[in-house]
C-alpha positions as CSV (number, residue, x, y, z in Angstrom):
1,X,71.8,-26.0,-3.7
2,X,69.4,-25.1,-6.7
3,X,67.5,-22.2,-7.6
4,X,64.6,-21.3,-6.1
5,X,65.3,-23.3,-2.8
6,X,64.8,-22.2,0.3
7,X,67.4,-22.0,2.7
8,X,67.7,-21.2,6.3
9,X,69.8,-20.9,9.6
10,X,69.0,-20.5,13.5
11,X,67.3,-16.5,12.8
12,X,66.6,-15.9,8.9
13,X,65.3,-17.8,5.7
14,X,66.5,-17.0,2.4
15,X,65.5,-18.1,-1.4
16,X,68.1,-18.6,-4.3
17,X,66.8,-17.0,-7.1
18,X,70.1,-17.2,-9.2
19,X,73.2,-18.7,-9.1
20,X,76.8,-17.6,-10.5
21,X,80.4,-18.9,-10.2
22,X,81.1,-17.1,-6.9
23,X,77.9,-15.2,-5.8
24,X,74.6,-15.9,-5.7
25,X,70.8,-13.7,-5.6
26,X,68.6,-14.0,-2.5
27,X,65.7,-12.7,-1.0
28,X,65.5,-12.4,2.3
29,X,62.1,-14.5,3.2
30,X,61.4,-12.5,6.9
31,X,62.0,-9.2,5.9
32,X,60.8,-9.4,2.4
33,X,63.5,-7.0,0.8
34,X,64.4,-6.8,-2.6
35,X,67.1,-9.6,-3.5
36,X,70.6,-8.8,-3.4
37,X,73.5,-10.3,-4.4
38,X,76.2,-11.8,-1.9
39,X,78.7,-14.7,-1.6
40,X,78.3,-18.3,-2.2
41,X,80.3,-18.3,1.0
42,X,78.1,-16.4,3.1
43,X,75.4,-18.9,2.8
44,X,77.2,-22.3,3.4
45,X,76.2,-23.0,7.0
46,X,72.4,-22.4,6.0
47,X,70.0,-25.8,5.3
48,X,67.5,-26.7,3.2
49,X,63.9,-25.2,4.6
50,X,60.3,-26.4,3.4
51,X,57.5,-24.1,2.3
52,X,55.7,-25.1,5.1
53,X,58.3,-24.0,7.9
54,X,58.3,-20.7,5.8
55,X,55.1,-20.1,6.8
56,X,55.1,-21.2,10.0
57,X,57.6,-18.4,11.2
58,X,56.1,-15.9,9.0
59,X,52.8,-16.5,10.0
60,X,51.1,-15.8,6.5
61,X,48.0,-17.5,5.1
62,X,49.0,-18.7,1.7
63,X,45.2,-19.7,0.2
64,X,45.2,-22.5,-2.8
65,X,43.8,-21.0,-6.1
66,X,41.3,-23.2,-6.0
67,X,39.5,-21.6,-3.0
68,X,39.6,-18.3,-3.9
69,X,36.5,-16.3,-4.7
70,X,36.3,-14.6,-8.4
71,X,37.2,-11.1,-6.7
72,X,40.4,-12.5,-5.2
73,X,41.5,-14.0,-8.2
74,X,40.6,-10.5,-10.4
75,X,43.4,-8.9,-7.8
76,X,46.1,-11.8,-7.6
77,X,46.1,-11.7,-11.6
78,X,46.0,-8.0,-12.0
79,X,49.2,-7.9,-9.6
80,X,51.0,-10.3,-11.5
81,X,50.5,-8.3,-14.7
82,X,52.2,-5.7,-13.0
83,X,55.2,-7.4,-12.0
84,X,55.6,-10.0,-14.7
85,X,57.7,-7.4,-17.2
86,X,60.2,-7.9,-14.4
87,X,60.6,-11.6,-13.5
88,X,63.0,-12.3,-16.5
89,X,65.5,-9.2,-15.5
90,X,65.2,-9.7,-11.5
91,X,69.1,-10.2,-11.2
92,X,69.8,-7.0,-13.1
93,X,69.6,-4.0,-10.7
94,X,69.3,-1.5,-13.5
95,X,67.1,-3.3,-15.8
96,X,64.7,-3.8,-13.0
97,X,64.9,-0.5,-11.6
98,X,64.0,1.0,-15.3
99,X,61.1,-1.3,-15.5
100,X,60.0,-0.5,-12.0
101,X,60.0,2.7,-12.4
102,X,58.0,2.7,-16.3
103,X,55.2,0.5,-15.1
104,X,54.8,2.7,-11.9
105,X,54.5,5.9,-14.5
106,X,52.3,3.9,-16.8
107,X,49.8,2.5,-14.2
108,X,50.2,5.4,-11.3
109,X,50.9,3.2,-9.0
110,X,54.0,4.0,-6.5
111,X,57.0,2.2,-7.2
112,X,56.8,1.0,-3.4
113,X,53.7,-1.3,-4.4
114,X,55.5,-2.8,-7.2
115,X,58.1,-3.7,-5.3
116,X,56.2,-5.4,-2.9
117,X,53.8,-7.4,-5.1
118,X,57.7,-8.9,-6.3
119,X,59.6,-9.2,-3.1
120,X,56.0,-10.9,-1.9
121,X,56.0,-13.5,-5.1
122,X,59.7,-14.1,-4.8
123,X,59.0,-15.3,-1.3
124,X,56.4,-17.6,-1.9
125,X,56.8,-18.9,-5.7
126,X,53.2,-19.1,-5.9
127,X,50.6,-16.6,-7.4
128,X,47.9,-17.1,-4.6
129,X,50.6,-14.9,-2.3
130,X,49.4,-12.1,-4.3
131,X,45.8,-12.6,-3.6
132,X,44.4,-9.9,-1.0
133,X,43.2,-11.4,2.6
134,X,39.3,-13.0,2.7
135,X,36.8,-10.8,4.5
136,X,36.9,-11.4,8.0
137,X,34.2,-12.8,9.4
138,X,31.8,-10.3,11.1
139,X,31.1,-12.4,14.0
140,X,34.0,-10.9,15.8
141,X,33.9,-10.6,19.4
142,X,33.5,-6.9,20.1
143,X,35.9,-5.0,22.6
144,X,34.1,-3.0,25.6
145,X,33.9,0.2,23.5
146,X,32.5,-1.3,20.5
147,X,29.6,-2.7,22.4
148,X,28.9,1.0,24.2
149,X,29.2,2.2,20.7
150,X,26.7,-0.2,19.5
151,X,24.0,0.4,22.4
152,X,24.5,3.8,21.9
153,X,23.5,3.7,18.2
154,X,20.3,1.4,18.8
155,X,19.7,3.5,21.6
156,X,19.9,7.4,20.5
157,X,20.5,7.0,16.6
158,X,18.5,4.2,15.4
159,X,15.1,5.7,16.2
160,X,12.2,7.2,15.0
161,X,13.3,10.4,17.0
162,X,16.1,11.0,14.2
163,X,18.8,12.5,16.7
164,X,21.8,13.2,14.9
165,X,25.1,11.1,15.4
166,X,27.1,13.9,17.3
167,X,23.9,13.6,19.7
168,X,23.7,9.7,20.0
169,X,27.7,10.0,20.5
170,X,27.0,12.6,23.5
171,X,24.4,10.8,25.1
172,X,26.9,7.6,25.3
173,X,29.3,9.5,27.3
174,X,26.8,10.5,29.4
175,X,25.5,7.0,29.9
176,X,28.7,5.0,29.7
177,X,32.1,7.1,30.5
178,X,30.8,9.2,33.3
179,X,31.3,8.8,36.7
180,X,28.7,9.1,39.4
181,X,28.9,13.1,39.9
182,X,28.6,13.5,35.8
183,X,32.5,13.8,35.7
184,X,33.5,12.6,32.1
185,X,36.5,9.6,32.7
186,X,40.1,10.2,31.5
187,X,39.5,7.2,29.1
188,X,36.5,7.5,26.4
189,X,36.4,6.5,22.7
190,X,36.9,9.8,20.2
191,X,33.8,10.8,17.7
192,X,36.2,9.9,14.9
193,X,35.9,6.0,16.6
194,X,32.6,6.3,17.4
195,X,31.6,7.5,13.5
196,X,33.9,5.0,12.1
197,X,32.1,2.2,13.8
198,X,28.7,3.6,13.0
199,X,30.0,3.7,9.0
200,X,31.7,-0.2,9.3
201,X,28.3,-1.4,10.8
202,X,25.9,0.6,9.3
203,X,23.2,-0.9,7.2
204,X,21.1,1.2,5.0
205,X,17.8,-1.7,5.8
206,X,18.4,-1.0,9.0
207,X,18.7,2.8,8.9
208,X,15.6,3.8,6.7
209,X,13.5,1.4,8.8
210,X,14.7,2.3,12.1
211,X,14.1,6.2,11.7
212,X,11.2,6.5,9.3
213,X,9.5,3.2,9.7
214,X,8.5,0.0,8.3
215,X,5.5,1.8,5.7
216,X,8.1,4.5,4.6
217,X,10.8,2.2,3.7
218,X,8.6,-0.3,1.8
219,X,6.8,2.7,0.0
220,X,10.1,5.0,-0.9
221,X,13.4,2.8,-0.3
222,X,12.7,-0.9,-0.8
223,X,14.7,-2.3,-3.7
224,X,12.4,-2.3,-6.9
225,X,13.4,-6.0,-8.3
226,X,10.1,-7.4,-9.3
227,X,8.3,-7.1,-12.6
228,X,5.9,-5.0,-11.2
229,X,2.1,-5.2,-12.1
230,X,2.6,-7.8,-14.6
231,X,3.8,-10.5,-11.8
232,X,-0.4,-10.5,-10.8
233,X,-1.8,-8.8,-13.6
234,X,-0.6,-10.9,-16.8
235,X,-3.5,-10.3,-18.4
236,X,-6.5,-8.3,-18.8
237,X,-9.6,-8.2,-15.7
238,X,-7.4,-6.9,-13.0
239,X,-9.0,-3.3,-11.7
240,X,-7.6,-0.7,-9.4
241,X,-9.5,1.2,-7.3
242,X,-9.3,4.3,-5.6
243,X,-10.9,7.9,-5.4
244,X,-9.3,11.3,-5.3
245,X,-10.4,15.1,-4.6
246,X,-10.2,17.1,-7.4
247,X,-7.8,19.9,-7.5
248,X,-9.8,22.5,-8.2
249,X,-13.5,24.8,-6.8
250,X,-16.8,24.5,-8.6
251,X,-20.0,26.3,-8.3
252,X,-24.1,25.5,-9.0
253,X,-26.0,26.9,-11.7
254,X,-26.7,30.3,-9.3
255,X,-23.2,30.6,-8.8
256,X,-22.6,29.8,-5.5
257,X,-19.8,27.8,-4.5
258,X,-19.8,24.4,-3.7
259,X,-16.6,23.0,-2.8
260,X,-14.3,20.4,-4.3
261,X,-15.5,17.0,-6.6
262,X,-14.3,13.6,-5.6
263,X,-13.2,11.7,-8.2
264,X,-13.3,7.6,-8.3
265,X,-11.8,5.6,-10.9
266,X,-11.0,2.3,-11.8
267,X,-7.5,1.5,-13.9
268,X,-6.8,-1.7,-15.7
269,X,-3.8,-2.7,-14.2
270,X,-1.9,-4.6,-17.3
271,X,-3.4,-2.1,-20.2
272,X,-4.2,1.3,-17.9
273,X,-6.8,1.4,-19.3
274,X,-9.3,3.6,-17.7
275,X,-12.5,1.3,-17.0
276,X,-15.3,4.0,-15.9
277,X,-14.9,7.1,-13.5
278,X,-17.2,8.7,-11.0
279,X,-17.7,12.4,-10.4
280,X,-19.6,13.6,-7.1
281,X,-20.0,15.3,-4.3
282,X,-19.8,12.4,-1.7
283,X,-17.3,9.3,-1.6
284,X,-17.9,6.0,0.0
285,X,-20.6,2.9,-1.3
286,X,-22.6,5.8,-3.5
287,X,-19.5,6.9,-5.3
288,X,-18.4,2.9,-6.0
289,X,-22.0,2.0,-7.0
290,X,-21.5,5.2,-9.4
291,X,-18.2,4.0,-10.8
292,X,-19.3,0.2,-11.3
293,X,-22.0,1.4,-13.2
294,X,-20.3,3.4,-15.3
295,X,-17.9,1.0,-15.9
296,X,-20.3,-1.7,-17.6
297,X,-22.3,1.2,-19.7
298,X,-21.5,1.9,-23.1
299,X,-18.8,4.5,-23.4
300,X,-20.0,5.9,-26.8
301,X,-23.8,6.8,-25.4
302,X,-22.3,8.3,-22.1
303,X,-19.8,10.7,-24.1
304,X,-22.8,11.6,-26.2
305,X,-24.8,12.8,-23.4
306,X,-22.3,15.5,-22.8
307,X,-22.3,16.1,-25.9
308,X,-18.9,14.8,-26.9
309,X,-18.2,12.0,-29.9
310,X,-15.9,9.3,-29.1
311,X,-14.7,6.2,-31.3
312,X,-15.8,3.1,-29.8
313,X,-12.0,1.7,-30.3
314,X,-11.0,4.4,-27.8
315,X,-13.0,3.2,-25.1
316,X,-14.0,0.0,-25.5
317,X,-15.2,-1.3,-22.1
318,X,-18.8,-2.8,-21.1
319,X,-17.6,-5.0,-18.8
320,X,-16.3,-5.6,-15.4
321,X,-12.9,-6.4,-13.8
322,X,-13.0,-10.3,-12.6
323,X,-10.3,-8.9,-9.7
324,X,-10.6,-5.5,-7.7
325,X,-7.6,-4.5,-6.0
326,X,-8.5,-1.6,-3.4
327,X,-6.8,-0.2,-0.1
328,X,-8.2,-0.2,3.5
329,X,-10.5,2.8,2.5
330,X,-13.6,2.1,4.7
331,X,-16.0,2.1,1.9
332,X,-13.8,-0.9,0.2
333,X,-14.4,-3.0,3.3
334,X,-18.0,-2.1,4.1
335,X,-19.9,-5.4,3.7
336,X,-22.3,-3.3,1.1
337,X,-19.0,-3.8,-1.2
338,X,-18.0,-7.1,-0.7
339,X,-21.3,-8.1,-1.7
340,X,-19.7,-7.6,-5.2
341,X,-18.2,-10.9,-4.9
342,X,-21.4,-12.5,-5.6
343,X,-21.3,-12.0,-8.9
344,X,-17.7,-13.6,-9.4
345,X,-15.5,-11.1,-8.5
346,X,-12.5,-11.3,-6.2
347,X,-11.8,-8.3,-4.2
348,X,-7.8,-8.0,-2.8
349,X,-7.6,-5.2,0.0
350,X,-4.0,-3.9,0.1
351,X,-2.3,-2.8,3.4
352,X,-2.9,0.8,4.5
353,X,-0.6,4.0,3.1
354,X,0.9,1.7,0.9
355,X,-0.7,3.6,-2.1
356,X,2.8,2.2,-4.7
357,X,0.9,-1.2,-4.4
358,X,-1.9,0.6,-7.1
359,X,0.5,2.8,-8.8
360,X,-0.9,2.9,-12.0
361,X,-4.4,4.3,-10.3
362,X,-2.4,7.1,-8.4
363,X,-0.4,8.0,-11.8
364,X,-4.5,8.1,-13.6
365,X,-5.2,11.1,-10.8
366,X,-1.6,12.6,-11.5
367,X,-1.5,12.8,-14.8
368,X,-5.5,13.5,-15.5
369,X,-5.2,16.4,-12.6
370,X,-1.7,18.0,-14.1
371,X,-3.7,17.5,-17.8
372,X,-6.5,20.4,-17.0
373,X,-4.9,22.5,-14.5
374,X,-2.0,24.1,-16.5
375,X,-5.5,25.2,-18.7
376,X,-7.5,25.8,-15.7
377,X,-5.4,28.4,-13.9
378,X,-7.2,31.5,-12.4
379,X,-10.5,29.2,-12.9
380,X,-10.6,27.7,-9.3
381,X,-7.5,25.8,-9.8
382,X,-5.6,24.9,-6.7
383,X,-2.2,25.6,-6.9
384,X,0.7,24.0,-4.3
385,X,0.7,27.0,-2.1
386,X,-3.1,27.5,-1.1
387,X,-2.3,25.9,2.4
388,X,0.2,28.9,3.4
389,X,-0.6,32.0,5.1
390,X,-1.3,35.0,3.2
391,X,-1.7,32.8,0.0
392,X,-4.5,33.3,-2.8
393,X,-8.1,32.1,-2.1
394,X,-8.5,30.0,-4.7
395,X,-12.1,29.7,-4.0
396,X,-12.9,32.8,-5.3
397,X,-11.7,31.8,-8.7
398,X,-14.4,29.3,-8.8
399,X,-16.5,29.7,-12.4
400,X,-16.8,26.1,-13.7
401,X,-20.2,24.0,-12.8
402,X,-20.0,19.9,-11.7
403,X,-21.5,19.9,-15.6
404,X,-18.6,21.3,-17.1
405,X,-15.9,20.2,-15.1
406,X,-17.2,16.6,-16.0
407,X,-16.5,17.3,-19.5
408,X,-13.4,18.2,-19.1
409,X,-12.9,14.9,-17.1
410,X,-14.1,13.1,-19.8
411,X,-11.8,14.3,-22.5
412,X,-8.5,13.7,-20.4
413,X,-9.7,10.5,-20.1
414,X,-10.3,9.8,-23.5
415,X,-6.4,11.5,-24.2
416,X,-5.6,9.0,-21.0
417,X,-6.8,6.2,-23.2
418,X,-6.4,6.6,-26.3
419,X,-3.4,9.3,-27.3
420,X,-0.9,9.1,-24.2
421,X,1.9,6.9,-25.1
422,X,2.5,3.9,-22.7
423,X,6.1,3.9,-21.1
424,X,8.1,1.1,-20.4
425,X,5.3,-1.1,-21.6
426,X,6.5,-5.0,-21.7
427,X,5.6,-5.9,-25.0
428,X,5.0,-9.8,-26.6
429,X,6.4,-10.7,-29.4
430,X,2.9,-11.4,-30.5
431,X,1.9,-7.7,-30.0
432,X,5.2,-6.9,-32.0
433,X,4.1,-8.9,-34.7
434,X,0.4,-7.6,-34.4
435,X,1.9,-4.0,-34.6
436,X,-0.1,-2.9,-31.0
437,X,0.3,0.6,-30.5
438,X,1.5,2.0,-27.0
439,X,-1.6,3.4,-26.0
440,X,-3.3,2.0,-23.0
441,X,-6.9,1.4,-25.4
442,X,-4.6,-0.9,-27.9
443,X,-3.2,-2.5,-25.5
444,X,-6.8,-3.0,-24.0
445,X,-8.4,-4.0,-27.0
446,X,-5.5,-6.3,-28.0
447,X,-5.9,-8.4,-24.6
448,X,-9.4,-8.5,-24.6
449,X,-9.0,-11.4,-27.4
450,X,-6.0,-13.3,-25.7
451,X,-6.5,-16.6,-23.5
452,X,-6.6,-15.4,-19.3
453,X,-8.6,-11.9,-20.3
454,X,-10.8,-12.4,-16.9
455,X,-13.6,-10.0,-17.7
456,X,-17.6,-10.5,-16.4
457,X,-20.5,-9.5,-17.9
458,X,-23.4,-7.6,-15.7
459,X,-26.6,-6.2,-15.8
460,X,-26.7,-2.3,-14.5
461,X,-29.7,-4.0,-12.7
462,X,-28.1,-6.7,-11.0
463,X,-25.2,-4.4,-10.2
464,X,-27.4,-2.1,-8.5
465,X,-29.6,-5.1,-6.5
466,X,-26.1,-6.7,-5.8
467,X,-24.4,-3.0,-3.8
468,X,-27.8,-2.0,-1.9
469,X,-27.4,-2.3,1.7
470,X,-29.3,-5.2,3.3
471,X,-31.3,-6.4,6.5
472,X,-33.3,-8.8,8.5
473,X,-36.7,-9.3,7.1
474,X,-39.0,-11.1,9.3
475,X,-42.5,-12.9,7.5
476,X,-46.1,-12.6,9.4
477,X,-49.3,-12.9,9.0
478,X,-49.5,-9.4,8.7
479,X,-46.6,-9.3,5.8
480,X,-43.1,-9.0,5.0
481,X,-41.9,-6.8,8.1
482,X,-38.8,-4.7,6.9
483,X,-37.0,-1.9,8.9
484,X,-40.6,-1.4,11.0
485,X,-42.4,-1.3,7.5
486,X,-44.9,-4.0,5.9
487,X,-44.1,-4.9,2.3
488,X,-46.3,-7.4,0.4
489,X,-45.9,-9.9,-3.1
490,X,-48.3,-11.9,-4.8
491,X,-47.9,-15.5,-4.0
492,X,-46.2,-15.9,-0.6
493,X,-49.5,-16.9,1.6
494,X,-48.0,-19.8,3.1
495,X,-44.7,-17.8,4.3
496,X,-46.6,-15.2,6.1
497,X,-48.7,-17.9,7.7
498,X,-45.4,-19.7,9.0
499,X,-43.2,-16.3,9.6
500,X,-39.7,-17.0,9.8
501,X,-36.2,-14.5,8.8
502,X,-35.0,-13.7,5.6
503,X,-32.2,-11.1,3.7
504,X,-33.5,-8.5,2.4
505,X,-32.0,-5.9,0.1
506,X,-33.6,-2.3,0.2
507,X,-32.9,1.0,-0.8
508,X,-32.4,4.3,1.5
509,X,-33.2,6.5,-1.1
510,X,-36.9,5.1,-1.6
511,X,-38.6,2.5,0.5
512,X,-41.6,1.8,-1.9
513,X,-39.9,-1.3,-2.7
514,X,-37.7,-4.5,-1.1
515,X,-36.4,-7.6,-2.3
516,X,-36.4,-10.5,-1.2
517,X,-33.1,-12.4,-1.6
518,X,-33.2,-16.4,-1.8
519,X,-30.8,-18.0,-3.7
520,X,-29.4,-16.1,-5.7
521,X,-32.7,-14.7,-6.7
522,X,-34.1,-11.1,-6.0
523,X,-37.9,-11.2,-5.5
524,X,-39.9,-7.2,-5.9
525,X,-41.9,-6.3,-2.2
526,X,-44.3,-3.4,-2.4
527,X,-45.0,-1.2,0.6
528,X,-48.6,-1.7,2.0
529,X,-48.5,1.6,4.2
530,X,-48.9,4.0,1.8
531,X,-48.3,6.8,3.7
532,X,-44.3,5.7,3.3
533,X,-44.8,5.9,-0.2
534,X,-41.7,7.6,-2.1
535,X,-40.1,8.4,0.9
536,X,-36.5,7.7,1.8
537,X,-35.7,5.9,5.0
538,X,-34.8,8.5,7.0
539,X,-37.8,10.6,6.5
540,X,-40.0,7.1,7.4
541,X,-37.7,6.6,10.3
542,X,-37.8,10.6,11.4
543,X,-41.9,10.1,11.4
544,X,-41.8,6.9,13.0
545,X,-39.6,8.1,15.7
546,X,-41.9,11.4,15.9
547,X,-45.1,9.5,16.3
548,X,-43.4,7.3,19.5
549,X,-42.5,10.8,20.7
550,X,-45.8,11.8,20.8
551,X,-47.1,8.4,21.9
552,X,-44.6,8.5,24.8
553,X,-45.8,12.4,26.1
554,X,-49.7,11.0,25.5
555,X,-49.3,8.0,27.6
556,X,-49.2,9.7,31.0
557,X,-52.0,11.7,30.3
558,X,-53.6,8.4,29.5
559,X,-52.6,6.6,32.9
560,X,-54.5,9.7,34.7
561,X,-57.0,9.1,32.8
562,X,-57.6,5.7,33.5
563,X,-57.0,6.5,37.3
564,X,-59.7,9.4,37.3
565,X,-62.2,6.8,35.3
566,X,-61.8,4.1,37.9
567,X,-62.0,6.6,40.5
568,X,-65.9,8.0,39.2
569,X,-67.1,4.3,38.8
570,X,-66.1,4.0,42.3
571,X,-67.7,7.0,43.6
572,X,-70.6,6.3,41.8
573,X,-70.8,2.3,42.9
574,X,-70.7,3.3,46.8
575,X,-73.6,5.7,46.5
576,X,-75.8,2.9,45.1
577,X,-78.0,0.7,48.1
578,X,-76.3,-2.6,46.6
579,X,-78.5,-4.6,49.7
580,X,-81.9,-4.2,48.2
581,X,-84.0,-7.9,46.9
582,X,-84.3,-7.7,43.0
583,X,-87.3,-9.0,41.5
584,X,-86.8,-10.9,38.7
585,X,-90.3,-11.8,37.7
586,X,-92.2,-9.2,35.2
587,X,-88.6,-8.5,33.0
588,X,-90.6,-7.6,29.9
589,X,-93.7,-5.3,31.5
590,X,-90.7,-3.5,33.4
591,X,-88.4,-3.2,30.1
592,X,-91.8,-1.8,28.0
593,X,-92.1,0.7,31.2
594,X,-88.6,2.1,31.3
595,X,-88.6,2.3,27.4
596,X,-91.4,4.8,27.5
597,X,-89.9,6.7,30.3
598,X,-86.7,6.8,28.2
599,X,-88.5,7.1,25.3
600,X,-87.9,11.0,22.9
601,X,-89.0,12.1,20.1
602,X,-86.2,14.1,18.5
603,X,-88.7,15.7,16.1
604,X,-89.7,18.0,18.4
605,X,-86.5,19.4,18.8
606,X,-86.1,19.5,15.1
607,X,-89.7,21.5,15.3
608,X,-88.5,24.0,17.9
């Protein structure tokens, strides 16, 4: 016998831990006591016992070190700290007791633990008994309640209908533990088991998405673990689009008031840069061919107009986007807009209501709208309450024209651009070096000049040619045939000769011109009715529908007509003797006879 073996007889297993003249210190192995001395004597019919049968009757998992994850091993050494202090006085009961009872004080942890983090390692000899038990696997087979539990939380809780867990726990004892008169059974699960299984099981995914939907979750709960804008927009050319209604009422020159402004911008999304704006009464195509304009004009001129100087360093942009990201808006998918991509640009439709996609263009509208209306109050500002009852008309605050509020626009852009600082920008250490500023036009300006800036130059003319709606055009000898209208060029004999379809770009507004569209190439038609001249389309198309009106109540007065006519010659024939001979000799003599019979002078009329 040695210390530290393990020894054992027909019922218990012990471990020497010390050995005297007459006595020795064990631990009892199945009961997991604290050791104790007793006589040499008392163990003598005991045997020697292997590890392995240890754990075969105590029926605990002893994991090698090796196998254990980092959490396991944080535990097993943190318990061993704690009992460590006492290995070297285990076989004196006062010693041990004192040092039990300080490193309970000093860590607030109840002597009861201490003790059986030792008794446990005194057991074992090995360090890995201290480790806590893996995870179980959550593949478990679930009992008969657990599965009602689980049906009842898809069922009831997991919904879009948000019922609460006391309800989903009710309507499973309704469904599951109730007889067939509605009587509840003597055996059911408590609430306190049904919401402990909902907590053990419940994941927070599966929750948001289950009750508030997929579009919800990924626009207010998804983890945030990307790099945001900067994982597609590395560089400058990437725009934003989107349009907004103003916040506030505006009125016309007599005073009257007109409503609210929409407002469409476009938003650089690595700078934020604001790349041109659009201010006006209607939305869709018109409002986009507004802003793409004004985003290739030069910033300087168009501040001037309203009277307002601007450095050309806080506004710097002539040019447009190379990629337009834009949401499901109909406008953005109209095939008017698309026809943008012809001059090399890439347009990237984003799912619906996911408006975080283009955050940077729906911070622009929040922080340009909260810029004027804390100065704008009582001036037809809307304030957060103006959709409850018995709140203030706002409408009747209304003083500021389109005119006005447009400079005011203007201005909070150029703060926007040029004086707001940039937050959480992810700097270079080239722009470190190059001492950029955090404003969103240094930023801009700074990009402009690196390799993968992705901006195109345009014409405001091409622009304009590029966004007008098209059509069919159909060639004949009588012209270029365009929504019911003739249009004619110089030069194109030979295709009106052989007819044949074309595109053709045109322009509601004013129908005095067309153009053609052939490769790439738009070719000037001028009207040849002139009575269309500087008309828009739907005034031609309310004449030309006016006219068939007309046509259309004329043409049964013109059947009748044509019935009464036929009906006279009729008459008229059957009254004639059609059975008489006809001399046909003499045709001259009878002609000069019939002259002078017909013969009048109209002089004497004149005389009389």
């Amino acid at each position: 016998m040695k210390r530290y073996d393990l020894l054992k007889n027909d019922k218990d297993i012990v471990r020497v831990l010390e050995i005297q003249q007459d006595r020795i210190l064990i631990i009892d192995c199945i009961k997991k006591t604290m050791p104790v001395w007793v006589q040499s004597s008392n163990v003598d019919s005991f045997s020697c016992c292997s590890v392995e049968e240890l754990i075969q009757v105590t029926g605990f998992e002893l994991y090698s070190v090796n196998t254990l994850d980092a959490d396991q091993k944080k535990v097993m050494y943190k318990r061993y700290t704690l009992i460590a202090p006492i290995l070297p006085f285990i076989a004196d009961d006062k010693k041990r007791s004192q040092i039990i009872r300080s490193i309970s004080t000093e860590h607030e942890i109840s002597k009861q633990t201490i003790r059986n983090y030792l008794c446990l390692y005194l057991v074992y000899m090995d360090i890995a008994a201290l480790a806590p038990k893996k995870h179980q696997n959550d593949n478990v087979e679930l009992t008969e309640d657990e599965k009602n539990m689980r049906w009842a939380l898809n069922k009831f809780f997991y919904t879009t209908a948000k019922q609460s867990l006391t309800t989903a726990y009710t309507m499973m004892l309704k469904e599951k533990y109730c007889n067939a008169t509605g009587e509840l059974e003597r055996e059911y699960p408590s609430f306190y088991q049904f919401r402990y299984f909902y907590r053990k099981t419940k994941k927070m995914q599966n929750f948001y998405i289950s009750r508030n939907g997929l579009k919800n979750y990924q626009r207010n709960n998804r983890p945030l673990i990307g790099e945001g804008v900067q994982e597609f927009a590395s560089a400058v050319g990437v725009g934003m689009l989107d349009a907004t209604i103003c916040d506030i009422y505006l009125v016309n020159d007599m005073g009257n008031l007109v409503g609210r402004p929409i407002l469409t911008a476009c938003i650089d999304a690595y700078s934020g840069l604001c790349c041109g704006y659009h201010l006006s009464w209607e939305g869709g195509v018109y409002s986009l061919r507004g802003l793409m304009l004004n985003i290739i004009a030069d910033k300087v001129n168009w501040c001037k107009q309203f009277g307002i100087s601007v450095r050309p360093d806080d506004w710097d942009c002539d040019k447009l986007p190379a990629v337009l990201v834009t949401d499901m808006g109909s406008e953005y998918k109209s095939e008017n807009f698309e026809q943008i991509t012809e001059l090399g640009i890439k347009v990237i439709n984003l799912p619906s209501y996911r408006p975080e996609l283009k955050g940077l263009v729906e911070k622009f509208f929040d922080v340009v709208q909260n810029t004027y209306k804390k100065h704008l109050k009582g001036r037809g500002v809307i304030e957060p309450d103006y959709q409850e009852r018995v709140a203030h008309d706002y409408r009747k605050d209304a003083c500021l024209t389109m005119t006005d509020f447009e400079k005011i626009i203007i201005h909070c852009i150029i703060y926007y651009n040029s004086q707001r600082t940039v937050v959480n920008f992810p700097y270079s250490e080239d722009m470190i070096q190059n001492n950029v500023k955090p404003y969103a036009s240094c930023i801009w300006n700074w990009g402009k000049s690196q390799i993968g800036a992705n901006l195109i130059d345009g014409s405001a003319k091409k622009l304009i040619l590029t966004l007008l709606p098209r059509t069919i055009g159909r060639f004949s000898r009588y012209g270029l045939k365009v929504n019911k209208m003739r249009y004619h060029c110089d030069g194109y004999t030979e295709r009106y000769l052989k007819g044949g379809e074309v595109t053709v770009a045109y322009n509601p507004e004013d129908v005095t011109f067309v153009w053609l569209l052939e490769k790439g190439v738009y070719t000037e038609f001028k009207i040849i009715e002139s009575r269309y001249k500087n008309k828009d389309l739907t005034s031609v198309q309310c004449l030309q529908t006016s006219q068939k009106v007309i046509e259309k109540e004329a043409e049964k007065d013109n059947i009748q007509a044509q019935i009464d006519l036929a009906r006279h010659i009729e008459t008229i024939a059957c009254n004639v003797n059609s059975g008489i001979n006809v001399n046909i000799k003499n045709i001259n003599n009878a002609r000069k006879r019939e002259q002078g019979k017909r013969h009048q002078d109209y002089m004497k009329e004149v005389k009389e």
